[in-house]
C-alpha positions as a printed Julia matrix, in Angstrom:
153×3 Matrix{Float64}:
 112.48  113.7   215.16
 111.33  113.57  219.06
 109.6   116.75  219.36
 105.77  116.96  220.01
 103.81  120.51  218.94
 100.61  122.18  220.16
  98.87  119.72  217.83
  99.54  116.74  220.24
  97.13  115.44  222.56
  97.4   114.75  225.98
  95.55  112.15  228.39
  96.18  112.07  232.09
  95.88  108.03  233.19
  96.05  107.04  236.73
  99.14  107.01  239.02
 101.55  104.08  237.84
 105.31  105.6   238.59
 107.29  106.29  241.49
 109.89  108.17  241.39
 111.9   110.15  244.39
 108.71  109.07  246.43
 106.52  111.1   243.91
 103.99  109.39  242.15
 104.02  110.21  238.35
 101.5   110.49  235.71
 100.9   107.8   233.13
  99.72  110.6   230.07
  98.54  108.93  226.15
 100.42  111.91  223.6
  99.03  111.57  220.03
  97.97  107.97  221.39
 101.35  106.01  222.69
 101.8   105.71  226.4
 104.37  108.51  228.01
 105.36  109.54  231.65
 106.56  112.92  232.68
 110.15  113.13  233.46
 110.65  115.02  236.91
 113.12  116.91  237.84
 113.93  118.9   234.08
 112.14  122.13  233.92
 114.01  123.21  230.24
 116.81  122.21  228.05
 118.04  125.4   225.87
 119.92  125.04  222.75
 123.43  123.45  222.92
 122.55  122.18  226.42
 122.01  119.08  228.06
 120.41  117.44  230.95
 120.05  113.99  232.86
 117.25  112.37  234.25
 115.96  109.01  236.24
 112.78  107.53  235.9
 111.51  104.31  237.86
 108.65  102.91  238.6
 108.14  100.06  241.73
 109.54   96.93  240.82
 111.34   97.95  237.86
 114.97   99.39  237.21
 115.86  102.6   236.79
 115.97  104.46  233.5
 118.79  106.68  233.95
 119.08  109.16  230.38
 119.38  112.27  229.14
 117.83  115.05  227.01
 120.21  117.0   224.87
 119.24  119.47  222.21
 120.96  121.21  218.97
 121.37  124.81  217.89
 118.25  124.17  215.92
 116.4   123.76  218.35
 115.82  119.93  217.98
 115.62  117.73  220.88
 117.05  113.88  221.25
 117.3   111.72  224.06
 119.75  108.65  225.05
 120.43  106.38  228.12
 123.09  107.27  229.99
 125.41  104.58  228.95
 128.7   104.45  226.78
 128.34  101.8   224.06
 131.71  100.73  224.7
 132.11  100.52  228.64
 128.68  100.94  229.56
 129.84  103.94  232.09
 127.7   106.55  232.7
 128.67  109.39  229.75
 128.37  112.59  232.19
 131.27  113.4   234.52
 129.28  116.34  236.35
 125.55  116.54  236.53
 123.85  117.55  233.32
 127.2   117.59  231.59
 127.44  115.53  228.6
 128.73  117.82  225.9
 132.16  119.21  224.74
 133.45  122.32  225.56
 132.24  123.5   221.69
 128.65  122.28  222.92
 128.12  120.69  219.32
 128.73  116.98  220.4
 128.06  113.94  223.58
 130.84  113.16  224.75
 132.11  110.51  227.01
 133.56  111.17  230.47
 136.12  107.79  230.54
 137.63  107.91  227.49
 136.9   110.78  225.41
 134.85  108.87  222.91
 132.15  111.67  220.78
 129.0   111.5   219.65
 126.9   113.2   217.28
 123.59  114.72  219.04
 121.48  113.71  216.21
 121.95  110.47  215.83
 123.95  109.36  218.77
 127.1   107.98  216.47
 130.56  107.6   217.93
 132.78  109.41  215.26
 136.26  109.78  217.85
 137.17  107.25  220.12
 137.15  103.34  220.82
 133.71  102.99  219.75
 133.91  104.43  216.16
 130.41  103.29  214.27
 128.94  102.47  217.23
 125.43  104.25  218.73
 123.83  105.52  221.72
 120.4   103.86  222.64
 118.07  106.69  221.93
 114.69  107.28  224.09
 111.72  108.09  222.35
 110.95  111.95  224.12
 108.01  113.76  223.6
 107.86  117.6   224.45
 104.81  119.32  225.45
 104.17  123.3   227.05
 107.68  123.12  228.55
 107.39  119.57  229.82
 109.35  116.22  228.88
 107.62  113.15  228.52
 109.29  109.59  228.13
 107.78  106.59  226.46
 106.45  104.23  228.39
 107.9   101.11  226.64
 111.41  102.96  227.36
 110.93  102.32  231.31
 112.91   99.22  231.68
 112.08   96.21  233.05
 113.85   94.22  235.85
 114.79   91.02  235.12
 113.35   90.08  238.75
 109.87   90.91  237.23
């Protein structure tokens, strides 16, 4: 599971992230690296919500949080294992119309929010690449090692 309790620690690093022209905080949670993600104040139940993180000289990391009924909370990248296309077709919208599963704007393909597994569509079997999240007094943090890399660097 991604989510972080009161019992997780939280250490404010220097300034290493850029995003929008704001610089973002490098934070240690229960001692792994994390960044905030801007821009995503809450994520209720049976909702979802895309972000971007980058940092100078690195691409973007273009995802979203999405969480269940049950309150749990997963992330993904924003990417369709079988086209690569972004999976929202409106801002923040990723889910069906039931709210109970991802699904893809191109071709219809559905995902499980737990797990990220394609059970309808040309991808059957196939995953989303999930982001490890943390979640700490009504903030969302991103690991570090999930900023990627540009292959320029």
């Amino acid at each position: 599971m991604h989510l972080c309790f009161s019992s997780c620690s939280i250490r404010i690093k220097k300034h290493i992230f850029i995003n929008k022209g704001f610089s973002l905080k490098k934070v240690a949670i229960d001692g792994d690296d994390y960044i905030l993600i801007p821009d995503v104040d809450s994520v209720e139940p049976l909702t979802s919500k895309a972000f971007t993180v980058a940092r100078e000289k690195h691409a973007n990391t273009e995802g979203f949080l999405v969480r269940e009924e049950e309150d749990a909370l997963f992330a993904y990248t924003n990417s369709c294992p079988h086209t690569g296309a972004p999976l929202n077709w409106t801002p923040d919208q990723f889910l069906t119309t039931s709210r109970r599963y991802i699904q893809c704007s191109v071709h219809g393909a559905m995902f499980k929010m737990n797990d990220g597994e394609c059970f309808s569509g040309p991808c059957i079997g196939k995953f989303l690449k999930p982001l490890r999240v943390k979640e700490q007094g009504g903030k969302f943090y991103l690991a570090y090692s999930e900023v990627k890399k540009s292959p320029s660097v």
